[in-house]
Backbone bond lengths (Angstrom), bond angles and torsions (degrees), N, CA, C in turn:
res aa  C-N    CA-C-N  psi(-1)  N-CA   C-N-CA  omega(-1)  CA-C   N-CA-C  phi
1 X - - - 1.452 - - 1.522 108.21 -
2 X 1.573 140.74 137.69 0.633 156.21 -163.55 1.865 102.52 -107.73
3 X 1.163 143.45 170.52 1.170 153.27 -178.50 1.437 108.46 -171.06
4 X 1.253 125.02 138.98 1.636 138.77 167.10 1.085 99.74 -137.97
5 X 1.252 120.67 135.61 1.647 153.03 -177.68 2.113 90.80 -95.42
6 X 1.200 101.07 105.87 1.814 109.45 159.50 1.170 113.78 -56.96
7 X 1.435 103.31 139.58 1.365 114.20 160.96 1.091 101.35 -57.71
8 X 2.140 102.92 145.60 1.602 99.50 168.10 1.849 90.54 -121.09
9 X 1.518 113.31 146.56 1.598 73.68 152.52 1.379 123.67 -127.87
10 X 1.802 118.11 162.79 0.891 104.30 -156.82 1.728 103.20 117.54
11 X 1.144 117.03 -24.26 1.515 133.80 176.04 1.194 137.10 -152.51
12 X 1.400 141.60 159.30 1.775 130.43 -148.23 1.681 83.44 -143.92
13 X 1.476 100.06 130.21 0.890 121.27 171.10 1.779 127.32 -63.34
14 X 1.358 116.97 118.31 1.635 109.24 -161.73 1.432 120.84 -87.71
15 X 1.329 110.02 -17.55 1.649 127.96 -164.39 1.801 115.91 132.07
16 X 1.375 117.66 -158.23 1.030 145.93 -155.06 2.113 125.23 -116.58
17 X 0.422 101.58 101.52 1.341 104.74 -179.28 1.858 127.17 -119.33
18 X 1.355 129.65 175.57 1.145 123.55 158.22 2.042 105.97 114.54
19 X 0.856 108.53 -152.64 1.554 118.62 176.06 1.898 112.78 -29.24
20 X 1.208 113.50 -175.31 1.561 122.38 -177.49 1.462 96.70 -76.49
21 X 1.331 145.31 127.46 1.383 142.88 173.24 1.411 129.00 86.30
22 X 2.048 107.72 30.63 1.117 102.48 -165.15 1.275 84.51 -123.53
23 X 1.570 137.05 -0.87 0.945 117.44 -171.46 1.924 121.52 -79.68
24 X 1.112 96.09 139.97 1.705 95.14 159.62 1.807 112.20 174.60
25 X 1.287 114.42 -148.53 1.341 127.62 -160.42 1.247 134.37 -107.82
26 X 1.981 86.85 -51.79 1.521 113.06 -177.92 1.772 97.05 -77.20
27 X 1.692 76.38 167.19 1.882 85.17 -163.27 2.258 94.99 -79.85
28 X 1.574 103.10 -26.19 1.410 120.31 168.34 1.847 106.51 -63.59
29 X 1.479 115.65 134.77 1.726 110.68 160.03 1.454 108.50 -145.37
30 X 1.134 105.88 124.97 1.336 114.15 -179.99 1.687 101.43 -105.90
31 X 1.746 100.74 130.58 1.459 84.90 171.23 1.867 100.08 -157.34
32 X 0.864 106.51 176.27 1.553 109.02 -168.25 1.638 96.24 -106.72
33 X 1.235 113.96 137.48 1.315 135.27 160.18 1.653 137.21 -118.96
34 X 1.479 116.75 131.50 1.777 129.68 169.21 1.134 102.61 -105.53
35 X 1.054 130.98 4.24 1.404 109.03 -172.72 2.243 102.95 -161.11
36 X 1.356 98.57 -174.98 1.634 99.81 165.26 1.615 117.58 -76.37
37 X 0.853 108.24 117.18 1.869 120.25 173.19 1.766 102.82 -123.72
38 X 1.638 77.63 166.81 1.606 100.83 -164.16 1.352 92.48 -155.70
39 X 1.761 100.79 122.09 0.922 139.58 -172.67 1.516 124.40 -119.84
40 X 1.899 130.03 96.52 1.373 122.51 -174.01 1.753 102.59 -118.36
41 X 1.401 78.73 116.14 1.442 101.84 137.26 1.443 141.73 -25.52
42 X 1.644 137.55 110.89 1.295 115.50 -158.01 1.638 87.45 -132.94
43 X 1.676 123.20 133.74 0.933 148.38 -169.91 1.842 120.32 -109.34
44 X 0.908 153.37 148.93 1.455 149.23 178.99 1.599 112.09 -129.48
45 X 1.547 133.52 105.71 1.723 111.82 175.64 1.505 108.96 -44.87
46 X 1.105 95.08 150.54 1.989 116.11 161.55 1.572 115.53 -118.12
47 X 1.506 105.92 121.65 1.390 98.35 163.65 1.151 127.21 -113.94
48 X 1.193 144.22 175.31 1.743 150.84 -177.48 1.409 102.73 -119.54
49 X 1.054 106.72 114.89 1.837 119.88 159.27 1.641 104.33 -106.75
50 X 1.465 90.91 144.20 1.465 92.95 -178.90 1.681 103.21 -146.56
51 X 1.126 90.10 135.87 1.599 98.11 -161.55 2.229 107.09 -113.98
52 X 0.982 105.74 104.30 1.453 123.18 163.50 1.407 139.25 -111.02
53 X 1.517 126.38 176.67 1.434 127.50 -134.38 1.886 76.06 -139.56
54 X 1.242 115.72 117.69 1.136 125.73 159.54 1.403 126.00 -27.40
55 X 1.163 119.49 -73.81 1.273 139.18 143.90 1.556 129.10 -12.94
56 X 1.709 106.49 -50.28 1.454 91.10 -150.27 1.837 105.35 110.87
57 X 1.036 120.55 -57.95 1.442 123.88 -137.61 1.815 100.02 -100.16
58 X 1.639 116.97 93.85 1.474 117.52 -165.68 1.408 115.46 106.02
59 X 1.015 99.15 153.09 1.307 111.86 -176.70 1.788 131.98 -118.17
60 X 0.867 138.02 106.45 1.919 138.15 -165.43 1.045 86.86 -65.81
61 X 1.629 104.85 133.06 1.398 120.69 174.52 2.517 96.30 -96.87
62 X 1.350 120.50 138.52 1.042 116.95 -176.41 1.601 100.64 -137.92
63 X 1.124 98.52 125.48 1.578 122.25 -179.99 1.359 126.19 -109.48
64 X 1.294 157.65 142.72 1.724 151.13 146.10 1.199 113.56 -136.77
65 X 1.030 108.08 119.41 1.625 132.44 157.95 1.345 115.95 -32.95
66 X 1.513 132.49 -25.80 0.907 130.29 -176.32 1.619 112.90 -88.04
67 X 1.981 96.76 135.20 1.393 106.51 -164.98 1.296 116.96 -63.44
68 X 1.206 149.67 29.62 1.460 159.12 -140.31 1.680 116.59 -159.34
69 X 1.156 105.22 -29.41 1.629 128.67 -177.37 1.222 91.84 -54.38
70 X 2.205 106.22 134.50 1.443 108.34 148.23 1.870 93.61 -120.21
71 X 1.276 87.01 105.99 2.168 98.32 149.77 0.834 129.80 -111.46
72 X 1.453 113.82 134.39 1.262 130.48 155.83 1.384 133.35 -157.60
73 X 1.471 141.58 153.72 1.031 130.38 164.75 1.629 105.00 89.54
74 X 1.244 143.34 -13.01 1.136 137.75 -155.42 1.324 115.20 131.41
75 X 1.369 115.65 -57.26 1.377 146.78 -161.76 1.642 102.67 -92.93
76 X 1.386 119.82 135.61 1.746 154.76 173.44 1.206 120.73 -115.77
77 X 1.374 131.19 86.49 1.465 124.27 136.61 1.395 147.48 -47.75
78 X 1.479 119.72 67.24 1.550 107.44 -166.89 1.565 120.88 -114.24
79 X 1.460 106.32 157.67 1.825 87.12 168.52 1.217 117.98 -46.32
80 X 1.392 99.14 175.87 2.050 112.79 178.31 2.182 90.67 -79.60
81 X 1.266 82.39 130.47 1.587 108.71 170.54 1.456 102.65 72.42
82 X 1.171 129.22 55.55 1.177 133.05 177.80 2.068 88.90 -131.25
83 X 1.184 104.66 130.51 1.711 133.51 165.25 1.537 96.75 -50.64
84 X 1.497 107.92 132.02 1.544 107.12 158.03 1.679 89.81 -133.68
85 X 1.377 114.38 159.65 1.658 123.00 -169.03 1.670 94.41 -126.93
86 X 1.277 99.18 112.71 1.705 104.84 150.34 1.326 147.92 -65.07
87 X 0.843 141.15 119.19 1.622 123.39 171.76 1.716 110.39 -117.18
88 X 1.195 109.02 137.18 1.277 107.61 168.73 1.996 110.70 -110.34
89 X 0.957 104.02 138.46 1.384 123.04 167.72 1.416 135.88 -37.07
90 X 1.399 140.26 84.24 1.262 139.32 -175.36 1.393 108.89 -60.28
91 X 1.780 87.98 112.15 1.687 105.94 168.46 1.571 120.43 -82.73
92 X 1.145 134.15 164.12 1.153 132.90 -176.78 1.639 87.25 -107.31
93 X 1.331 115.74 143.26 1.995 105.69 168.35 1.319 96.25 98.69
94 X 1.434 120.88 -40.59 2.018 108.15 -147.79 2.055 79.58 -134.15
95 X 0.986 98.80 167.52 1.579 137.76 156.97 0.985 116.69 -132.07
96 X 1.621 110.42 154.12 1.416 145.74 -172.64 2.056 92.10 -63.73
97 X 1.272 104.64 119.58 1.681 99.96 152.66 1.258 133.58 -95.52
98 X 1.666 109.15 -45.21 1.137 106.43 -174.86 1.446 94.62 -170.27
99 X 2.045 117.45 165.25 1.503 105.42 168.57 1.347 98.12 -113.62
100 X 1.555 115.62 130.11 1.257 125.40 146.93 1.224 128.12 -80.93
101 X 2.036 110.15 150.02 1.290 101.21 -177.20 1.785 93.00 131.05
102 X 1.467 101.36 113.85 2.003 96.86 167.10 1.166 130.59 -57.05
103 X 1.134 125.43 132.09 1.462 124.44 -156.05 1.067 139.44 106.23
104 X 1.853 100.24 -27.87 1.691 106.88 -154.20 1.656 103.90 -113.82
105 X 1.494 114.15 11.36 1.420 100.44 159.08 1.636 98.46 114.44
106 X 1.321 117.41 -175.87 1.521 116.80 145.29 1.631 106.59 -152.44
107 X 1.496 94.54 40.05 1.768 104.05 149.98 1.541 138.25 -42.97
108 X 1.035 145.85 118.30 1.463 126.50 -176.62 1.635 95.96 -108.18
109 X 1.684 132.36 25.04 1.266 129.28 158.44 1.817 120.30 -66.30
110 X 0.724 136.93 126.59 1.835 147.14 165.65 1.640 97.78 -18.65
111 X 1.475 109.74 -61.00 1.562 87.84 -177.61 1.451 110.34 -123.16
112 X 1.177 124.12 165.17 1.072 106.98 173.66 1.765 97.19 -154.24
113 X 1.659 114.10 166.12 1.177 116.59 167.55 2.003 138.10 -100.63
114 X 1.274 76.63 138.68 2.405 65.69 -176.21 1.529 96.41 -115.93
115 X 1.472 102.04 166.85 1.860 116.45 -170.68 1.751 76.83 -140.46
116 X 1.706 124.15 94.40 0.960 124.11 178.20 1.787 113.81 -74.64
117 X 1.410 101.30 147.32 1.993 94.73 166.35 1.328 89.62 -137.75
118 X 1.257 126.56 48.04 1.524 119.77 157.67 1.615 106.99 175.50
119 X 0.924 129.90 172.09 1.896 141.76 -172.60 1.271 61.95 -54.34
120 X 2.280 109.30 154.62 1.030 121.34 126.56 1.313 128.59 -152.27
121 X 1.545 119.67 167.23 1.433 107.42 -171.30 1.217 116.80 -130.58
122 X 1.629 113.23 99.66 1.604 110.58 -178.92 1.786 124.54 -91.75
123 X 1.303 112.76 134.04 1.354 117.66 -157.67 1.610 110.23 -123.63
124 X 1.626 114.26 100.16 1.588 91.01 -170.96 1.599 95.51 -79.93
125 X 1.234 77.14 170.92 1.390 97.36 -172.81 1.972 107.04 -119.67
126 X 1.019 130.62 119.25 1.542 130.18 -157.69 2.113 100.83 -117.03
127 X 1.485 108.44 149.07 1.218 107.80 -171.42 1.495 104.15 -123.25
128 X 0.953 124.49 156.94 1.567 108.01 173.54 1.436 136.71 -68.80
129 X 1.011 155.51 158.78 1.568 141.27 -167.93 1.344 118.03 -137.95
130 X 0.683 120.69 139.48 2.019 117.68 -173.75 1.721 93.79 -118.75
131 X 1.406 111.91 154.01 1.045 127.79 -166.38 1.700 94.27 -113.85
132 X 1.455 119.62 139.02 1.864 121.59 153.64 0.935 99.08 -139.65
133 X 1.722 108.26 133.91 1.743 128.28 -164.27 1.330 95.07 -136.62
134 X 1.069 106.86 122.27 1.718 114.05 178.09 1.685 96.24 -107.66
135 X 0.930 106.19 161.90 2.229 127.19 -168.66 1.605 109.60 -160.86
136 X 1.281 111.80 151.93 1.397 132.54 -176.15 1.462 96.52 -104.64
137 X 1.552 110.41 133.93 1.438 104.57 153.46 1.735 108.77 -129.79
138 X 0.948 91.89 173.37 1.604 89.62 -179.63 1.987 113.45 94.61
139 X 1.788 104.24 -43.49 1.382 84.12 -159.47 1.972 72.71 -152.94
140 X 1.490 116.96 139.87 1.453 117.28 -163.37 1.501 114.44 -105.41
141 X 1.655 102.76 5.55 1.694 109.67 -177.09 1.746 102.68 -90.36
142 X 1.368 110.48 -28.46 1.651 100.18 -171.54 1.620 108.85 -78.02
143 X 1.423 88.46 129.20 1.895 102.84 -172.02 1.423 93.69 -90.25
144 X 1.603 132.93 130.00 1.445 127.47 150.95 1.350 101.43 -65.74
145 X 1.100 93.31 178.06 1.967 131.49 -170.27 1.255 101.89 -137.84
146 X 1.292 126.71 127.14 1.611 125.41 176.15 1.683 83.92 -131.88
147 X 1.218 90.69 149.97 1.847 105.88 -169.66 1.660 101.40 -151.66
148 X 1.595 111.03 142.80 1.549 93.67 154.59 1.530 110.18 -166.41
149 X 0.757 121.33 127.14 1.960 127.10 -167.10 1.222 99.30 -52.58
150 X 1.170 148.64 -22.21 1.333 151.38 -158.56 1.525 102.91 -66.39
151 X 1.277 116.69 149.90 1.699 126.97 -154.72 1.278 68.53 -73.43
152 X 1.818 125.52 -92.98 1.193 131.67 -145.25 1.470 142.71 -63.05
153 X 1.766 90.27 11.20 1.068 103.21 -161.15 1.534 114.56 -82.81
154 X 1.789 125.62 140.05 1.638 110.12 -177.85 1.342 83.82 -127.08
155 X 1.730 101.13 127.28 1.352 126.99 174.22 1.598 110.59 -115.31
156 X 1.287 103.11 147.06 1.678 117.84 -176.84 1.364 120.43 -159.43
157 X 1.164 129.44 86.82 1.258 171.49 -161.77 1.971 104.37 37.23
158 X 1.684 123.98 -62.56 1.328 101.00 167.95 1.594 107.30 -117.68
159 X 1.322 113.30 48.22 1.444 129.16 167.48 1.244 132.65 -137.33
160 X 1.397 133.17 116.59 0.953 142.68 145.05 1.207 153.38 -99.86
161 X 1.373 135.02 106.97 1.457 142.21 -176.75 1.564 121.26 -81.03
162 X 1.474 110.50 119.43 1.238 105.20 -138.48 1.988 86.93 -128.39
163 X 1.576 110.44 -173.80 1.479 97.05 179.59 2.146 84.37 -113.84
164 X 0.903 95.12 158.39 1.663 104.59 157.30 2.077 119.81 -18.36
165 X 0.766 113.63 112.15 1.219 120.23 175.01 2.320 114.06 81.97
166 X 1.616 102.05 -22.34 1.435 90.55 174.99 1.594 123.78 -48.44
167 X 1.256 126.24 167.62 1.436 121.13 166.28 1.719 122.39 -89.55
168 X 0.677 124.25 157.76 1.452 124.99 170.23 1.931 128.26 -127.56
169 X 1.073 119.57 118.86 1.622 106.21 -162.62 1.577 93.79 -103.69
170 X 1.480 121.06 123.59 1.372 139.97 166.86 1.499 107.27 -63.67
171 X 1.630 146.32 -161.65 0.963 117.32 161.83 1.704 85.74 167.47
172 X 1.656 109.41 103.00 2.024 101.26 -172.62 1.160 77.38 -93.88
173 X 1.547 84.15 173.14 1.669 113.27 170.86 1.730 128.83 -90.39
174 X 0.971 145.92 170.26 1.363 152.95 154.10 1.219 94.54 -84.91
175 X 2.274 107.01 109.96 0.774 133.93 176.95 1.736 115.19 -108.35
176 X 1.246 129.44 121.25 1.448 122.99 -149.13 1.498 72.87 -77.16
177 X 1.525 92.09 161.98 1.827 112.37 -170.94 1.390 148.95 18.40
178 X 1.639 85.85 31.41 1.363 116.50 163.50 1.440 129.08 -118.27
179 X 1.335 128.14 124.35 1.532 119.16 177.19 1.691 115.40 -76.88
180 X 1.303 130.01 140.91 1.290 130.58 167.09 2.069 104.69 -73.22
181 X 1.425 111.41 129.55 1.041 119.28 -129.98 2.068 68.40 -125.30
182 X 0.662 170.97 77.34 1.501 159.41 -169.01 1.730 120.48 22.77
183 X 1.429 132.73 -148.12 1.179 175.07 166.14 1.455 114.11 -103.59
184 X 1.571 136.42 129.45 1.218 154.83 151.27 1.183 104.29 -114.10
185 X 1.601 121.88 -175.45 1.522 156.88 151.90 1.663 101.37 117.68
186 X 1.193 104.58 -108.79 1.271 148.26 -160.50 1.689 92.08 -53.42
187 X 1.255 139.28 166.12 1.831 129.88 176.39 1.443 85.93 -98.58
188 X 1.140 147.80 -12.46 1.339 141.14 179.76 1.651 117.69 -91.59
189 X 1.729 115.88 -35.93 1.212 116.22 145.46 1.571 136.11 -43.20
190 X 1.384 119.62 -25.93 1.336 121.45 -177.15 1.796 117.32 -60.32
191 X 1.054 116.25 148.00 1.576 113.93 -143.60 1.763 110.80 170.67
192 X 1.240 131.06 129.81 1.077 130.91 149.89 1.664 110.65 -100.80
């Protein structure tokens, strides 16, 4: 007797089960029979995550560990309860806000992970970012300080990336035998 396991779709076929001689892999089973046997079929859900850029502009890179996974392009095919990993794309200008989409969290980290139980579609969503860079002239030991209370704000020692309208506090140092001389650049930098 011969047996073929149907395509389903929507699900990946797991193997063979049931009576003495039913076991195996292929979705095909050939097996010899004396008597009544019973032979089941074993099936696994598949879901699709699909990972996009609000915009348009970049592409989510999507990965899973799991040995069964087809990714690419954005898009994850995996069994049910199998990890798929997002990445969203570092913009120059914008930051990461948030991921939209059920399932996908409301992380505003670059990557993050989903344990899908149904199609899903995660979409970051990116905000614009303004840059304030403070610099020494005159003398190359004084380090600025850029600081700014602002939730979204990511500061790193004389930089800060800020959203539209936050504040940002510059901040030189007391440089031995040097006078602090004001603020240049920017018409909004100007300052003693």
């Amino acid at each position: 007797v011969i047996w073929k396991a149907p395509t389903a779709p929507g699900y990946r076929f797991t193997g063979w089960t049931g009576d003495p001689g039913c076991e195996g892999s292929e979705p095909t089973l050939t097996i010899s029979v004396s008597r009544d046997v019973a032979c089941v079929a074993h099936y696994v859900r598949r879901w699709v995550v699909t990972g996009t850029v609000d915009d348009g502009y970049g592409e989510i890179m999507v990965s899973s560990a799991s040995p069964f996974a087809s990714c690419a392009r954005g898009t994850c095919e995996v069994d049910a309860n199998a990890d798929v990993t997002l990445a969203a794309p570092a913009r120059d200008g914008y930051r990461l806000d948030a991921w939209e989409g059920d399932g996908c969290g409301d992380s505003d980290r670059a990557s993050i992970v989903v344990k899908p139980n149904a199609d899903i579609t995660c979409r970051a969503v990116y905000v614009m970012s303004l840059t304030v860079r403070g610099s020494s002239l005159g003398v190359a030991d004084a380090a600025i300080v850029a600081s700014s209370t602002s939730d979204n704000a990511r500061c790193d020692q004389a930089l800060c990336a800020i959203d539209p309208g936050a504040e940002v506090k510059l901040s030189a140092p007391e440089v031995p035998e040097f006078r602090f001389g004001g603020w240049s650049g920017d018409e909004r930098c100007s300052s003693t």
